[in-house]
N, C-alpha and C positions, 0 to 999 in steps of 0.2 A: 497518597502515592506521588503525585505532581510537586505535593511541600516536601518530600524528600531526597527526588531529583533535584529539586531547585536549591534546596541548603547544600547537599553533596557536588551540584557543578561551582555554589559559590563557593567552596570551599577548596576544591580544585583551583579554581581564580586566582584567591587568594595566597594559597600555597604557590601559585607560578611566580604571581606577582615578586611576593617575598624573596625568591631563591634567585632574581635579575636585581636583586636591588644592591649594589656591589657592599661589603663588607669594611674597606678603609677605602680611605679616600686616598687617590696619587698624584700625587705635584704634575703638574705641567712643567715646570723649567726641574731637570732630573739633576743639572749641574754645573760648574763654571764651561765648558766646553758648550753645551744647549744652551745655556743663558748666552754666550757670544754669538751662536750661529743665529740666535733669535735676535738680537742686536743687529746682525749684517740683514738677516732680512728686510725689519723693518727702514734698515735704509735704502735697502735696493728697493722696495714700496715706495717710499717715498721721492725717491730720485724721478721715478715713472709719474709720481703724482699720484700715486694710489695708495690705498689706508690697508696696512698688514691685516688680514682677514686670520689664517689659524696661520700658528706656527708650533709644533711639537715633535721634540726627537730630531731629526734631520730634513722636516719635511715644511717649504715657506710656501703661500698661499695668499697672492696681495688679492683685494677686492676686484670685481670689473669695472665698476664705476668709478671714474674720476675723482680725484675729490678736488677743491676750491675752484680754480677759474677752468 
């Protein structure tokens, strides 16, 4: 009884697992327009002195931490 709850919830598991694990993979940079705006990000990161953290779609996101001096 116990060994067939236990094969039936890892199989539940398993079955979850599988069905979050995405199907294709999707670019980060979607185009010439995203690839610019990722461009001006990382420059306004840099101007501050900070290292571009994420950038995707419309959305920039510099480090907290300082970077060099």
């Amino acid at each position: 009884m116990k060994t067939t709850i236990f094969v039936l919830t890892l199989l539940i598991f398993v079955s979850l697992c599988t069905s979050t694990i995405p199907s294709s993979y999707k670019p980060v940079v979607e185009g010439p327009a995203s690839a610019d705006f990722c461009y001006k990000c990382a420059r306004y990161c840099f101007r501050r002195h900070k290292y571009p953290r994420f950038c995707q779609g419309f959305v920039c996101r510099c480090s907290i931490n300082t970077g060099g001096d």
